[in-house]
VOLO-562216 format. One record per residue (C-alpha): z, x, y. Coordinates in steps of 0.05 Angstrom, whole numbers, padded with zeros to 5 digits. Example, Ala and Ser with C-alpha at 12.3 -4.5 7.8 and 13.67 -1.06 7.14 Angstrom:
REM residues 2
     up   east  north
  00156  00246 -00090
  00143  00273 -00021
***
This chain:
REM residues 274
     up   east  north
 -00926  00656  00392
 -00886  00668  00454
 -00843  00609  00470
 -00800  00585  00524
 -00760  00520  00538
 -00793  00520  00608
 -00852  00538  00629
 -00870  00542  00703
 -00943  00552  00728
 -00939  00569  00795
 -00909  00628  00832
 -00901  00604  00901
 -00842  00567  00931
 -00849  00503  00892
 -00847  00531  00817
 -00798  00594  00850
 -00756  00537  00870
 -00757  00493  00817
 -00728  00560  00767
 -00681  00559  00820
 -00656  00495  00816
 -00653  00491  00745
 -00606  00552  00742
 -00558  00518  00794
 -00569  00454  00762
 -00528  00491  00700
 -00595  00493  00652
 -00581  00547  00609
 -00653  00558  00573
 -00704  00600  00570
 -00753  00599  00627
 -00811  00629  00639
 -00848  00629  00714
 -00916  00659  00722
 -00974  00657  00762
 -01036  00693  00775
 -01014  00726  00842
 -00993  00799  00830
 -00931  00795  00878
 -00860  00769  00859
 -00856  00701  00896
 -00856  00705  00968
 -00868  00646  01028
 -00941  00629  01041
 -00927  00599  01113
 -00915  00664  01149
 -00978  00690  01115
 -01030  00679  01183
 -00975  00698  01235
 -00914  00739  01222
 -00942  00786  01167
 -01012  00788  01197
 -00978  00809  01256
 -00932  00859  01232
 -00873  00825  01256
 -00848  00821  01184
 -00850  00870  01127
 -00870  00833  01060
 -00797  00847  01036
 -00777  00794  01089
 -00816  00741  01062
 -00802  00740  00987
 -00762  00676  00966
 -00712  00731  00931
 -00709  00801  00912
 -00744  00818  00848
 -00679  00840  00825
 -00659  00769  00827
 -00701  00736  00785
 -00675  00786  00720
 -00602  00771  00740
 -00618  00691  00729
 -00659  00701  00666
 -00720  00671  00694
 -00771  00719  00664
 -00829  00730  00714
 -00901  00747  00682
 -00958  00766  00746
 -01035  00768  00734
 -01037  00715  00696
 -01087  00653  00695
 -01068  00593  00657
 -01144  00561  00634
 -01126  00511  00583
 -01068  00464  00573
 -01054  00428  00495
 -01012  00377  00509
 -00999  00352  00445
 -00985  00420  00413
 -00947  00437  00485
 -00991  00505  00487
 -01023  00539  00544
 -01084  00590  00541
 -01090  00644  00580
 -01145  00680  00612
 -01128  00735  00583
 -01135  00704  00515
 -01059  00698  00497
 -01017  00638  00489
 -00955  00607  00504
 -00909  00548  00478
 -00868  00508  00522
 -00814  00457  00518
 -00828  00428  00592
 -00883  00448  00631
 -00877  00447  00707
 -00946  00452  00741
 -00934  00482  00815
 -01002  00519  00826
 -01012  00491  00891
 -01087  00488  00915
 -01141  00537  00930
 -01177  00559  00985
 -01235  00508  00998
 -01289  00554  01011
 -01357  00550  01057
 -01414  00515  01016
 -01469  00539  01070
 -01512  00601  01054
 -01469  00661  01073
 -01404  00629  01047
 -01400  00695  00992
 -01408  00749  01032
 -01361  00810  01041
 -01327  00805  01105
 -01307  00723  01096
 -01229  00711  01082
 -01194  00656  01054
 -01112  00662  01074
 -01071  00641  01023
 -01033  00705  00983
 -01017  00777  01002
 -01081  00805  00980
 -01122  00769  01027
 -01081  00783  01088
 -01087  00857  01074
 -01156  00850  01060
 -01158  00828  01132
 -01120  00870  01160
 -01156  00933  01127
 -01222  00913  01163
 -01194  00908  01222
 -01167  00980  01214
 -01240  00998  01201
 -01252  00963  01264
 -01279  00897  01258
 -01273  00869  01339
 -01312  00799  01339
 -01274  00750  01300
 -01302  00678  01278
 -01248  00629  01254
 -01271  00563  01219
 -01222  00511  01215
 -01170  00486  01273
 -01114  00480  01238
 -01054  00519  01229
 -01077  00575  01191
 -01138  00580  01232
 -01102  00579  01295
 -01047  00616  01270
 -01104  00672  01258
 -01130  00673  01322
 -01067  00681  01362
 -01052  00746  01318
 -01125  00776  01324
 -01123  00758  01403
 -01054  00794  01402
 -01094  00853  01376
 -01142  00844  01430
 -01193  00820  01381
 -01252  00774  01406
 -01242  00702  01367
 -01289  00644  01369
 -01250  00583  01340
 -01303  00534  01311
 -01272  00470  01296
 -01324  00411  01272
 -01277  00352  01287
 -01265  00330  01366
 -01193  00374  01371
 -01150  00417  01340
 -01090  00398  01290
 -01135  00331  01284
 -01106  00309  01210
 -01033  00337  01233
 -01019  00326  01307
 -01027  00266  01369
 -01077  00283  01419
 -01034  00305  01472
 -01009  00365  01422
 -01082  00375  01414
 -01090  00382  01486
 -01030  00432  01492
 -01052  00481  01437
 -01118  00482  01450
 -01103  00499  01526
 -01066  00551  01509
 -01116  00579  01455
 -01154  00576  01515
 -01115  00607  01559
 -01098  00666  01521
 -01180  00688  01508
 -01198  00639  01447
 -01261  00614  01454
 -01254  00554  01428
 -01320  00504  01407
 -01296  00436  01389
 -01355  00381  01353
 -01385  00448  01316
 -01412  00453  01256
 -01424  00513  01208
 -01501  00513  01175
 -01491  00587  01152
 -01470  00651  01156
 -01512  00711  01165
 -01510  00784  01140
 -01528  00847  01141
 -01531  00887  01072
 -01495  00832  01038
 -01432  00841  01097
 -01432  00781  01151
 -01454  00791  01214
 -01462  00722  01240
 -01453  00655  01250
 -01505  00597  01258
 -01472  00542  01289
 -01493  00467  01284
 -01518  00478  01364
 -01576  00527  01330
 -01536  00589  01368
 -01518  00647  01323
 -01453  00681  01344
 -01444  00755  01334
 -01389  00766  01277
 -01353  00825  01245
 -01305  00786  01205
 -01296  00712  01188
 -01236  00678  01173
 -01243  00607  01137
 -01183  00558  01144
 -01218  00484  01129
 -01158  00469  01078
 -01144  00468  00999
 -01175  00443  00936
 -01111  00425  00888
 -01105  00472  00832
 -01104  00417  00764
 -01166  00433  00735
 -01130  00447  00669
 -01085  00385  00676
 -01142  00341  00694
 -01186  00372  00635
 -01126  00363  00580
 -01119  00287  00606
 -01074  00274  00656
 -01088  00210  00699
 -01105  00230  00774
 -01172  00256  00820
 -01157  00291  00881
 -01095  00320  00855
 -01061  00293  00794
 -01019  00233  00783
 -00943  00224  00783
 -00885  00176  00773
 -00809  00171  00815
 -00797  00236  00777
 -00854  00275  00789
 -00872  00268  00712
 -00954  00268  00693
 -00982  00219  00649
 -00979  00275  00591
 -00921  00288  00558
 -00866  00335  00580
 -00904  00351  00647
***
């Protein structure tokens, strides 16, 4: 079996960093960093704006060249789902069927998309932004020329979203079901500020809204029925109503914790050598 004195889950900046650190910090084992995104580690952040945008290549937003992570001896596995976690044997299953031994594991998945739970939530033409894929995805349809643009969610990815698609002349309903923007991030007078200016740059912008579902058209969205009973027209929908932390596998092999999992001074689980 495959073995490695590190193993980090997690290709984003947290486990990217951590192999960082632990080559500065003068570690000199074997570490292995995977993840099931098929890109070398890049930032998520610039995800909704400047790479939606076009303002950055992707080059410009990977943490390093791929270059890099051979010259530190971090090997770098893609495409790959961890499912299963023996903590006692310190062995991970894989998706794929494989497994791994580790000496330390460091869990940096990061969270999921939480996704609509109305009728309409699955179908084509609804987008989650949170890796590469779905921001080309995005981008692709509105090459094909999707023009009427719902966002769910006012916070920073969904408003992040809309000032990109109004930069592409886009029409863009923001539906937000909380009384402002930013609510769990900001004051109210930021609030104010951003959503005037959402405003004044063509966002529509319906605050105390709810989502009861989304309709189609030969399984593609077409619409969306707001909590007011008024369906709005829709080409595309982008969803931004936050993350579910990704620790099923923790949580499932035993480690102490609900939404999210459990951790002392030292970022250490309740199982051993996580």
């Amino acid at each position: 079996m495959e073995r490695a004195d590190v193993i980090i889950v997690g290709t984003g900046h947290g486990g990217a960093q951590a192999a960082i650190a632990l080559r500065q910090a003068g570690f000199e084992g074997s570490i292995l960093l995977l993840g099931r995104d098929s890109e070398p580690p890049y930032e998520r952040p610039p995800l909704s704006k400047e790479y939606f945008a076009g303002d950055k290549p992707f080059e410009r937003i990977m943490i390093r060249p791929v270059q890099f992570w051979a010259d530190k001896g971090i090997a770098l596995r893609l495409d790959t789902d961890v499912v299963a976690i023996d903590p006692v044997a310190h062995v991970l299953s894989l998706a794929d069927g494989g497994a791994l031994e580790y000496g330390k594991l460091i869990w940096a998945t990061g969270g999921d998309p939480r996704r609509l739970q109305c009728p309409g939530g699955d179908l084509a033409g609804v987008h989650g932004v949170r890796t590469r894929a779905d921001v080309d995805a995005m981008s692709a349809e509105l090459d094909a020329g999707a023009s009427r643009i719902v966002v769910i969610g006012g916070g920073y990815i969904g408003l992040e979203a809309a000032a990109v698609l109004r930069k592409f002349g886009r029409e863009v309903t923001v539906v937000e079901m909380l009384p402002r923007v930013l609510a769990r991030v900001a004051g109210p007078e930021l609030s104010t500020f951003y959503e005037a200016e959402h405003r004044a740059h063509g966002v529509d912008l319906l605050l105390e809204t709810g989502v009861e579902a989304l309709t189609g058209t030969d399984g593609r969205v077409s619409g969306v029925t707001l909590s007011t009973g008024e369906t709005i027209a829709a080409d595309m929908v982008v969803v931004g109503i936050g993350i579910i932390p990704s620790v099923g596998p923790l949580i499932a092999a035993g480690a102490s914790g609900a939404n999210g999992v459990d951790v002392d001074e030292h970022c250490r689980t309740t199982l051993d050598d996580i």
